[in-house]
N, C-alpha and C positions, 0 to 999 in steps of 0.2 A: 907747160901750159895746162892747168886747170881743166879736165872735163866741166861739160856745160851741163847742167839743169834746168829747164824752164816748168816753174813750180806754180801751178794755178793758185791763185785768191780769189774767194767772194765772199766776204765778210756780212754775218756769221756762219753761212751754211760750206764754204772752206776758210777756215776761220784764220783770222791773224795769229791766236795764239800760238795753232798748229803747225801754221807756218812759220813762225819764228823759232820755233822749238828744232824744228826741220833746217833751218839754216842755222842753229848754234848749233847743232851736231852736223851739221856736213860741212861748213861754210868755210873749214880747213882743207879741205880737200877738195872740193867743188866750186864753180862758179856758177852763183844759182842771181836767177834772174824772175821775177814773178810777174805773172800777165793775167787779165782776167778777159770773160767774152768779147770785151768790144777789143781787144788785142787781135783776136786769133784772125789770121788774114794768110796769104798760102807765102808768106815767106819766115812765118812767126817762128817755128822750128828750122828755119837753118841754120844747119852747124850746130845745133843741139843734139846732146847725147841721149840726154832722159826726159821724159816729159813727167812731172809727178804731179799727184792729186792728193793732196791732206784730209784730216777728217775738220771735225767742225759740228755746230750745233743743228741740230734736225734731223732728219732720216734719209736714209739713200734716194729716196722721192725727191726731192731737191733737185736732183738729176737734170729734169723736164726742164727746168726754168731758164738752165743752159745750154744743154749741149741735145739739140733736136738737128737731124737730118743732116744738114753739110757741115754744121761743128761737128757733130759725133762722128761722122764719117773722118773728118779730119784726123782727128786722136786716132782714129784705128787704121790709118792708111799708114800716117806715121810708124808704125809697131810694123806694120805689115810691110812695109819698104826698108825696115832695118833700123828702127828708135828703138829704144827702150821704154816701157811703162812703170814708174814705182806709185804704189797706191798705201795709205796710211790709212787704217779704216773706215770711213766712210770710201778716201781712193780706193778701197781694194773690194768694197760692193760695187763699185762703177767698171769694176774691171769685167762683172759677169753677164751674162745673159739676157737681162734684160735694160742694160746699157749700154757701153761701149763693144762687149759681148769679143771680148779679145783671147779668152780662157778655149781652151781645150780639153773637153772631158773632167770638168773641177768648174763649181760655181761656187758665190760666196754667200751662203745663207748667218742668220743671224743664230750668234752663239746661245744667246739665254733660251732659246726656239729646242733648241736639240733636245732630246729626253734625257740622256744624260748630264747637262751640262750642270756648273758647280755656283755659276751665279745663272736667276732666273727672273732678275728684272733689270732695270734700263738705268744704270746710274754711276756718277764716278765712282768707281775702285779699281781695285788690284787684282788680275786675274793669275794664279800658279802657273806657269808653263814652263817647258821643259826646253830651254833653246840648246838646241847641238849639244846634251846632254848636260843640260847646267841648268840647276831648280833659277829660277826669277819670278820676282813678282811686279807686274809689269802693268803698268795702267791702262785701265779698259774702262769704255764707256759703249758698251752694245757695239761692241765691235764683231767682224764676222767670224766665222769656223769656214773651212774651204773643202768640200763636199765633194769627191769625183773619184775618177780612177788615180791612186797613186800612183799607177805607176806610168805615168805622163806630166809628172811635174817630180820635183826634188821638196822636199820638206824642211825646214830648215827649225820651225818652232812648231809644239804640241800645246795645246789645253791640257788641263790636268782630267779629262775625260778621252784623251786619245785623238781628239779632230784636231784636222792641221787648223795652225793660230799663221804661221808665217810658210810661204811656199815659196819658189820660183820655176817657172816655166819659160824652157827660150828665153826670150829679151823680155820678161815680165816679171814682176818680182813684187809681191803682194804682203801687209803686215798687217794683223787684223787688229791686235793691238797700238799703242804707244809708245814704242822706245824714243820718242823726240820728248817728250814728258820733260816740262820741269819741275820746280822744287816748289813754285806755289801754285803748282793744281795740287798737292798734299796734304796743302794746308789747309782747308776748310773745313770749318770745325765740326761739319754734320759730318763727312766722310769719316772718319777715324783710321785715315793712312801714313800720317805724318811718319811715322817709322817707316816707312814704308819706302822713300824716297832714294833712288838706286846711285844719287853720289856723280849722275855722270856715265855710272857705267854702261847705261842702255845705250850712251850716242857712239860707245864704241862698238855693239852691237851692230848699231843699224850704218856705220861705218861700214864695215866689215859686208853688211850685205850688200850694202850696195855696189861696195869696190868689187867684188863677185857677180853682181851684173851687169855689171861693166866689161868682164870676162865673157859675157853670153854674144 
């Protein structure tokens, strides 16, 4: 039997596409079921193993429009009684501090914000990082950098500036980038990524993490 996923949608601010991208790379290994606010009721997560939250068009502000007081409280009771959180960039600003506030000692500030960072505005591309020692370039749209004490989470991907891109902590497992990414977010002809396009290989990536959170 299948581990369960229940994968939020709110189109466009948790976006179909990201969500789809998220179920063709897990939807072998997972049984992913997607629900939006008018779902969440106190029986919505039983018998689910992860709760995940995708990225999508708008800024982590988006937040408000869903998940205030006994939704938020929800998602983080969940985690706190023994779920799992996977968060895909915008998921994984919702993971911090001034959201669902699930993180310990690590918040998710925004990458292009950092002083060092290597892209410094707001738009589709390819970001270098460095996953469990292996160069990719990985698609990013202002996704976050994950800010705190290392040594209370495990790190899993770097920016090509040194900030964690991908971490997990306990039953939390954060990716600030894109590895559900397909092949036509590349194609648009103002970005100039088409080479860029990783073949499939990111969804064994983010396989691979998740089945490691699963272990948490």
């Amino acid at each position: 039997m299948k581990p369960k996923i229940a994968l939020f949608l709110n189109h466009p601010e948790c976006s179909q596409d990201c969500v789809n991208g998220m179920t063709l790379a897990l939807g072998n290994n997972y049984d992913i079921k997607t629900f939006g606010t008018k779902d969440i009721n106190n029986n919505l997560l039983d018998g689910i193993d992860i709760v995940a939250f995708p990225g999508g068009i708008g800024d982590s502000d988006s937040y408000d429009k869903f998940f205030r007081r006994k939704t938020e409280n929800y998602i983080a009771d969940f985690v706190t009684n023994g779920g799992r959180y996977l968060g895909i960039c915008m998921g994984a600003y919702w993971a911090g501090s001034q959201y669902f506030d699930i993180l310990d000692g690590v918040d998710a500030v925004q990458y292009i914000k950092r002083p060092t960072a290597d892209i410094k505005r707001s738009y589709g591309t390819t970001a270098s990082v460095d996953w469990k020692g292996t160069q990719q370039d990985m698609y990013f749209y202002d996704g976050c950098a994950l800010v705190g004490d290392e040594t209370k989470f495990k790190t899993i991907a770097r920016y090509s500036n040194g900030d964690p891109m991908a971490i997990m902590q306990n039953r939390i497992g954060i990716i600030g980038c894109h590895p559900e990414s397909q092949k036509y977010w590349y194609e648009k002809p103002w970005q100039y990524i088409e080479n860029k396009w990783h073949e499939g290989k990111h969804y064994t990536l983010l396989v691979d993490f998740v089945n490691d959170l699963m272990l948490q």
